[in-house]
TISE-850239 format. One record per residue: residue number from 1; x, z, y of N, C-alpha, C, CB in turn. Coordinates in steps of 0.001 Angstrom, whole numbers, plus 500000, padded with zeros to 6 digits. Last residue first. Glycine has a CB too. Example, Ala and Ser with C-alpha at 12.3 -4.5 7.8 and 13.67 -1.06 7.14 Angstrom:
2
   num      nxx      nzz      nyy     caxx     cazz     cayy      cxx      czz      cyy     cbxx     cbzz     cbyy
     2   512850   507080   497750   513670   507140   498940   512900   507870   500030   514084   505725   499402
     1   513190   507800   494310   512300   507800   495500   513200   507800   496700   511308   509046   495527
This chain:
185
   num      nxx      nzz      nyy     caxx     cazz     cayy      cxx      czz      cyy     cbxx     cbzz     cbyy
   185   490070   496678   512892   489315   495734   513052   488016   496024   512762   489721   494792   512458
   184   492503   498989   513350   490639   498895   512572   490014   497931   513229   489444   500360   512788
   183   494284   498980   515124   494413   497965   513667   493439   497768   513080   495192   498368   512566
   182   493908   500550   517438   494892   499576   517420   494691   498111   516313   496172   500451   517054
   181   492811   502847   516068   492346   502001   517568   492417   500790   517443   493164   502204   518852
   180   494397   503423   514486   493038   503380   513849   492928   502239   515022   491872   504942   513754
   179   496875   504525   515859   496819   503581   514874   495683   502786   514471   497167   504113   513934
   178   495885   506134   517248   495762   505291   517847   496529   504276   517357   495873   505593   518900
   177   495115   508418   515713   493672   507971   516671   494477   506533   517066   493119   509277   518421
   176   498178   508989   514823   496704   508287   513881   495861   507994   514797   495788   509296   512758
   175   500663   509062   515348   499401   508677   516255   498366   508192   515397   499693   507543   517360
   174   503093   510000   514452   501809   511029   514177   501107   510868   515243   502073   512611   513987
   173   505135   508497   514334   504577   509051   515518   504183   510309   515183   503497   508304   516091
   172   503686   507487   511882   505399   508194   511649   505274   508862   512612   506927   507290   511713
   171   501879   505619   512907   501327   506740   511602   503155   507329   511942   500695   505778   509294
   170   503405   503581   514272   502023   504689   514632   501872   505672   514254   500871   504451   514346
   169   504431   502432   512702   505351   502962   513055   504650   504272   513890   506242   501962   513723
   168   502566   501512   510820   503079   501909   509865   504092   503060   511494   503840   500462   508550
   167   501578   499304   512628   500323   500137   512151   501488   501541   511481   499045   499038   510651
   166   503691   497571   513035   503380   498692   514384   502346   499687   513742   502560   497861   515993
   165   503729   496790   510162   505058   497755   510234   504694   498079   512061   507024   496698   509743
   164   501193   495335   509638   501453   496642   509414   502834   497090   509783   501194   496906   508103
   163   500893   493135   511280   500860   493599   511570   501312   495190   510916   500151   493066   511935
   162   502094   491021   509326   502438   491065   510039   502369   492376   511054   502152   490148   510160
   161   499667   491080   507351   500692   492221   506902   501763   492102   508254   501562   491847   505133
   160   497515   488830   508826   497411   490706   508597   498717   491453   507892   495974   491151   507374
   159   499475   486967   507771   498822   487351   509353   498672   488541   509206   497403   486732   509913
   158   498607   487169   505136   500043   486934   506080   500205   487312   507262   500403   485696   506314
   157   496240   486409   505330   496691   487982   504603   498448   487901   505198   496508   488018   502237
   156   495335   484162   505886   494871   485078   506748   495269   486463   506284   493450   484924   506903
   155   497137   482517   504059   497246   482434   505893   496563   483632   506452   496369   480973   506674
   154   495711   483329   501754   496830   483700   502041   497387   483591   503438   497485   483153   501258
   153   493261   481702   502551   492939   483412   502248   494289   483687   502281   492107   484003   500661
   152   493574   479281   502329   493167   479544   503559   493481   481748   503001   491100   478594   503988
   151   494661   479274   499642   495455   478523   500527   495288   479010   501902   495144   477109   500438
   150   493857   481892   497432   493795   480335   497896   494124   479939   499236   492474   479802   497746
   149   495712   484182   495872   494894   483752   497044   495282   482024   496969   495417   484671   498670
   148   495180   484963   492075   495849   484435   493293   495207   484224   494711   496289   483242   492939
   147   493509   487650   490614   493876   486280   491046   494835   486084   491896   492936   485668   491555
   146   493219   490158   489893   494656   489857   489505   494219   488833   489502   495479   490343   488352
   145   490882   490708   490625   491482   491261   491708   493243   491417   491315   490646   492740   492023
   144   488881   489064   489164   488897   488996   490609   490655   489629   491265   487396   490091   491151
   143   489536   490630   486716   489786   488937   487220   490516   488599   488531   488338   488181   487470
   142   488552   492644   487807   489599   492904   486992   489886   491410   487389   489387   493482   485359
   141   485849   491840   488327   486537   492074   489161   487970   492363   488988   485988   492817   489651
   140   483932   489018   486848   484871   490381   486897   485803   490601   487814   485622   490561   485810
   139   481124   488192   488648   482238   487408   488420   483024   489074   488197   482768   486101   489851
   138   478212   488860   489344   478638   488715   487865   480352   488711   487589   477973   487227   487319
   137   478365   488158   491971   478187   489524   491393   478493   489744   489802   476728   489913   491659
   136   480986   486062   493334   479690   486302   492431   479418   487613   491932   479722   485496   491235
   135   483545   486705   494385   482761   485440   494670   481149   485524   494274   483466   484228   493820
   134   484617   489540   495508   484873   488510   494260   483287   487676   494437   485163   489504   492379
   133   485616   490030   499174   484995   490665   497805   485078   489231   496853   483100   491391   498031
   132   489070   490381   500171   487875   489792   499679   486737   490559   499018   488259   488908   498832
   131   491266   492034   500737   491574   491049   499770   490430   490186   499538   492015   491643   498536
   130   492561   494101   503278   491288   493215   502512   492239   492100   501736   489954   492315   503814
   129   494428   497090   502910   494565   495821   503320   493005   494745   502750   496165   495355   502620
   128   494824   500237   503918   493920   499457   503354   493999   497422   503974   492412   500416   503807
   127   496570   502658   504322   496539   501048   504728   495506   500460   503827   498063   500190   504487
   126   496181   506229   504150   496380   505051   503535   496164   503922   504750   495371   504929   502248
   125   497910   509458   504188   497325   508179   504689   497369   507159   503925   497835   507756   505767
   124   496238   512134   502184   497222   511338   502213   496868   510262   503258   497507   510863   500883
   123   494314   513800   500449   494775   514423   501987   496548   513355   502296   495148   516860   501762
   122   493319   514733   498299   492945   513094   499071   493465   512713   500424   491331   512898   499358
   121   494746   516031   495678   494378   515731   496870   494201   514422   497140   495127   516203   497650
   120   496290   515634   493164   495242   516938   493654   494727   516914   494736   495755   518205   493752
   119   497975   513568   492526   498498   514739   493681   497739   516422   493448   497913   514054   495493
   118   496726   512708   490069   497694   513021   489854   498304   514181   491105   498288   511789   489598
   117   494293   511877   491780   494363   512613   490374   495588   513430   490227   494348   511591   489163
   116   495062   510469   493720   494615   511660   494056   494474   512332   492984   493563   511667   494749
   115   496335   508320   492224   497158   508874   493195   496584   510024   493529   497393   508082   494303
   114   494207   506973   490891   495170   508103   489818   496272   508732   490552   495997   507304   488439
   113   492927   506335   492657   492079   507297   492011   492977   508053   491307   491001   506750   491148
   112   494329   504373   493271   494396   505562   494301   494035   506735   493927   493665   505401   495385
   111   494209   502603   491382   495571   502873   492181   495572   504285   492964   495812   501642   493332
   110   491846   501842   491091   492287   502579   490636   493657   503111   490944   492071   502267   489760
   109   489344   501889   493799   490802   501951   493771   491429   502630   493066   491276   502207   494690
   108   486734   503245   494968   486618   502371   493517   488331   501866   493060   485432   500666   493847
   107   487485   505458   496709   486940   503887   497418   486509   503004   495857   488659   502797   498551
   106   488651   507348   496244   489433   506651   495939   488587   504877   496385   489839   507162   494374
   105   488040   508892   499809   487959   509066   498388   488680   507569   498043   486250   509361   497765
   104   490166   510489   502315   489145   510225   501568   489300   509880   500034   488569   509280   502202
   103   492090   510296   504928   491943   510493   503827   490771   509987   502924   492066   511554   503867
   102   492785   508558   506954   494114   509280   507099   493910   510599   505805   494323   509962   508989
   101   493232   504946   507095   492043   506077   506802   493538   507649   506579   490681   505461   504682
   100   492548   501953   508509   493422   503043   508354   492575   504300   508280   494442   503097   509484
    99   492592   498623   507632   491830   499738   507703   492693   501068   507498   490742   499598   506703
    98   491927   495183   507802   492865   496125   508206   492283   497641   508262   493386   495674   509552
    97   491542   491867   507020   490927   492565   507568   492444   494223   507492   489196   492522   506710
    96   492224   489359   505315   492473   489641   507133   492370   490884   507810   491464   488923   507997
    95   489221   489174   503567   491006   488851   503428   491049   488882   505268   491653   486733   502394
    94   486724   492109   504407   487368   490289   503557   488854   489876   504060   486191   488553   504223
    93   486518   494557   501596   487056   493884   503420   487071   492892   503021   488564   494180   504367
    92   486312   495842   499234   485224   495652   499954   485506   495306   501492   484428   496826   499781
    91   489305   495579   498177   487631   494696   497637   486872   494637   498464   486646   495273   496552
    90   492107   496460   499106   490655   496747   499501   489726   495681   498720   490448   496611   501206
    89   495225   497074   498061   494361   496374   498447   492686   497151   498625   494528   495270   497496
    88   497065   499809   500163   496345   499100   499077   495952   498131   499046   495548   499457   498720
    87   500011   501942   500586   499077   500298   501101   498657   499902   500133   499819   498925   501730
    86   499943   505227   502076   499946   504382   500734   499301   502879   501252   498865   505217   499371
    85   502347   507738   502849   501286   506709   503513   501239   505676   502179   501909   505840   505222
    84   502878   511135   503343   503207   509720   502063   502343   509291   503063   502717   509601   499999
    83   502954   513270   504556   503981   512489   505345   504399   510942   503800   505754   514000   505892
    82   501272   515390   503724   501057   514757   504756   502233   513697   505640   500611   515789   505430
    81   502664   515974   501304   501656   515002   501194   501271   514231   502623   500434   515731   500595
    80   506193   515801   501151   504885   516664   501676   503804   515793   501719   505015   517327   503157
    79   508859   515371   499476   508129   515073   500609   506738   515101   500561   508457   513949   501024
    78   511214   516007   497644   510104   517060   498352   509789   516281   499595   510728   518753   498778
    77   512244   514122   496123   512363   513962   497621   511879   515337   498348   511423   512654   498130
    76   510665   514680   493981   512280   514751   493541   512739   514770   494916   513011   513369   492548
    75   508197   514554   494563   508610   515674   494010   510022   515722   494259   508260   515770   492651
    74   507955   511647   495010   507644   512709   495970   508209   514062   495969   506404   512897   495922
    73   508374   510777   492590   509600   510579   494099   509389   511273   495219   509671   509106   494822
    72   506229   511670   491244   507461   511541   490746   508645   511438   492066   507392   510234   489764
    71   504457   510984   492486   504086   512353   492432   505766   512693   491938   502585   512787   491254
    70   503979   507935   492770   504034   508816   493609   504351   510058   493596   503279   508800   493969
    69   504409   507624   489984   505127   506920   490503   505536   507858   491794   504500   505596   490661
    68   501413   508719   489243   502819   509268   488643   504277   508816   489299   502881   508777   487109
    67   499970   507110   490588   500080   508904   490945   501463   508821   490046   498471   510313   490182
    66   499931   504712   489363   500650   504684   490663   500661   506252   491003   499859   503687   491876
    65   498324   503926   487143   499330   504759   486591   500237   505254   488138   500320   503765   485290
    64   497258   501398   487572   496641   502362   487001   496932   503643   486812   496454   502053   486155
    63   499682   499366   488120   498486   499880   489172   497620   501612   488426   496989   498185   489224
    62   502260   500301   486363   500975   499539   486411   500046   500293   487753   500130   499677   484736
    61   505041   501854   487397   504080   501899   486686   503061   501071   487195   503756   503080   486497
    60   506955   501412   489788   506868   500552   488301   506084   500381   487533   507478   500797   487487
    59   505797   501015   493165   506046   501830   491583   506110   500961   491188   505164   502761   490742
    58   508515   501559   495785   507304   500204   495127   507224   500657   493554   508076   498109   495220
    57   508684   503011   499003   508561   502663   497133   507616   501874   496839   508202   503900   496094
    56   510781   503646   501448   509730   502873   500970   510053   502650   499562   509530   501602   501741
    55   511487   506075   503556   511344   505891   502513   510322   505171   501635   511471   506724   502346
    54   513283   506659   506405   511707   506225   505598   512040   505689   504305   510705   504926   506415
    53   514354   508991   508607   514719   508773   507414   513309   508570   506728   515635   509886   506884
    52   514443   509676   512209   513129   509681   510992   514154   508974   509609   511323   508281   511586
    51   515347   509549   514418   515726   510574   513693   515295   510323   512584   515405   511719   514083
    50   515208   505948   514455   515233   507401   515329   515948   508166   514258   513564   508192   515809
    49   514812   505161   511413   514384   504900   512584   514188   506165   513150   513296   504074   512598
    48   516348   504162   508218   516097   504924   509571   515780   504369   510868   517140   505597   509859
    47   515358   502842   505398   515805   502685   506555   515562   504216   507534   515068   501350   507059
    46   515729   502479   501652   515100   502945   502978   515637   503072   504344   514725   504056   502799
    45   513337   501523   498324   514738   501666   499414   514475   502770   500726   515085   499911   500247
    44   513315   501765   495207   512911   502262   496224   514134   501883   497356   512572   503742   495924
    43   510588   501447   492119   511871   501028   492881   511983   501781   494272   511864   499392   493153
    42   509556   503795   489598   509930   503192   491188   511001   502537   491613   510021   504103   492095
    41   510157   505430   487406   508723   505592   487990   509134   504125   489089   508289   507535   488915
    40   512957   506546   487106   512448   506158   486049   510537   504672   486461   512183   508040   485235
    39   513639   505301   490467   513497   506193   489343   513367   505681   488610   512771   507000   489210
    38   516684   503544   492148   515374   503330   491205   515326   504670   490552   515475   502013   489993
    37   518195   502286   494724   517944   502253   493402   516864   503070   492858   519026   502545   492805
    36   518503   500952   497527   519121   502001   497129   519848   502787   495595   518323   502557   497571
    35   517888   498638   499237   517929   499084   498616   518631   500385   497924   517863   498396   498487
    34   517724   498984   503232   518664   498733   502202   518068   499364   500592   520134   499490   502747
    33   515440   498037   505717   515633   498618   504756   516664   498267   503437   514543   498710   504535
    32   514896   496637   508024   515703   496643   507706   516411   497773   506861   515985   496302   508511
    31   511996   496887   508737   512605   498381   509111   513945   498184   508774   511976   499748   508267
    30   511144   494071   508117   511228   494620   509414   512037   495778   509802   510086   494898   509738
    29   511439   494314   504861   512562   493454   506066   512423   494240   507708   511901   491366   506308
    28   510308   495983   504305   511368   496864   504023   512438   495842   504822   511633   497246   502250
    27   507844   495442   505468   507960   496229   506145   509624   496505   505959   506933   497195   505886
    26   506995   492790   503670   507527   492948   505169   508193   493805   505856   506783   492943   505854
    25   507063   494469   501085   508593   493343   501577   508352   493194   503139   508610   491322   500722
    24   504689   495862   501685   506043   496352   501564   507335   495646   501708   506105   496809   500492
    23   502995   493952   501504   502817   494270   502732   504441   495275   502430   501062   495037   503187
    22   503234   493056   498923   503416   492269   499771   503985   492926   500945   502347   491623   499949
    21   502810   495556   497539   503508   495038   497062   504080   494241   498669   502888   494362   495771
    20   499646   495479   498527   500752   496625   499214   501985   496232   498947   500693   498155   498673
    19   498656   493118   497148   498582   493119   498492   499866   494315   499131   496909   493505   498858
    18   498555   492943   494820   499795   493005   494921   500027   492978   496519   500433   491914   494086
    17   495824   491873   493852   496202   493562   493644   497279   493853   494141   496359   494125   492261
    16   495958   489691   494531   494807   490179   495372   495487   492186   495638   492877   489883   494166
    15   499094   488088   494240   497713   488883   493169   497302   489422   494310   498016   490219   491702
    14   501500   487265   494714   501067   487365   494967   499601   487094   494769   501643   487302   495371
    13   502743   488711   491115   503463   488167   492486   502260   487023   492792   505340   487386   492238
    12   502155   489050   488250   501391   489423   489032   501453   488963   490334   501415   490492   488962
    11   504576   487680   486934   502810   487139   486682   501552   487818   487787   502238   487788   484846
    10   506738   489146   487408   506264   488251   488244   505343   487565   488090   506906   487622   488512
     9   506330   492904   487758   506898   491517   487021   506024   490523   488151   506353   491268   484956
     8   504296   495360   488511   505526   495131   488675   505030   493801   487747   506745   496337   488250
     7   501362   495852   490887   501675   495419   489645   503283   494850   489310   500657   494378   489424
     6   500977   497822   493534   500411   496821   493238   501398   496629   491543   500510   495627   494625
     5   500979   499790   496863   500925   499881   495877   500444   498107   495021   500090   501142   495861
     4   503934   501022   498814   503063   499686   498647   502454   499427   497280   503937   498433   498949
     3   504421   503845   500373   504221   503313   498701   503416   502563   499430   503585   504285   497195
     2   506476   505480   502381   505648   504566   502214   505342   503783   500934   505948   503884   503026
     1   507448   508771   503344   507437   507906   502180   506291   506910   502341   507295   508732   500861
């Protein structure tokens, strides 16, 4: 299961926060993924590759709320923690950047914080995509991180989601050392 995590409707469409969002339409074109339909929680489609049956979701629920989304299709799929992969945005990378972590903490990511809340664990992969840090220490980051990219910062986040569906086919392998290698800029 691959969750691109980020904000449903189209006021949010392409938002700092909507980075996994993004990085999920590449992947569900690349893997030539067919829609399917929808939980209560999720949209969802999914392709095969090899033997492998993938499963890409995009929650419904608000960023804030993405464990339930997850915990919901996970459950109904029985698919095992060690086989979700999640794409976030990142704050603390600058736009371009690429990071594969195969656990840890929620990083300040409410998206993630309510993904390990809700699982009970931290024991999940993630994509960490950069989005920037926010311009000024003062400047809100809530702001910050439901803006738009500016002209040069979307060229260099385009570029970087290009790459996630070899980062994404790595992790399925079960080549993490050489996913990391490969994409940790």
């Amino acid at each position: 299961m691959v969750v691109g995590l980020g904000n449903p409707g189209r006021s949010y469409e392409k938002t700092r926060h909507n980075a996994g969002f993004m990085a999920l339409d590449i992947l569900e074109q690349d893997f030539g993924a067919k829609s399917f339909g929808s939980r209560q929680t999720a949209l969802m489609s999914r392709a095969s590759e090899g033997s492998r049956e993938i499963l890409f979701v995009r929650p419904l629920t608000f960023m804030n709320r993405s464990g339930t989304a997850v915990n919901d299709v996970g459950s109904y799929y029985k698919i095992p923690r060690d086989h979700i992969i999640v794409i976030a945005d990142d704050v603390s990378m600058e736009v371009g950047r690429l990071r594969i972590r195969d656990k840890g903490s929620d990083g300040g990511h409410n998206g993630l914080k309510d993904i390990i809340r809700v699982l009970g664990s931290q024991e999940f992969l993630r994509i960490k995509i950069g989005v920037g840090q926010k311009p000024r220490p003062d400047y809100d980051l809530a702001d910050w991180v439901l803006s738009r990219f500016g002209r040069e910062d979307l060229g260099k986040l385009e570029e970087v989601l290009r790459t996630v569906p070899g980062a994404v086919r790595l992790l399925l392998e079960g080549d993490y050392a050489g996913a990391q290698n490969r994409f940790n800029r």
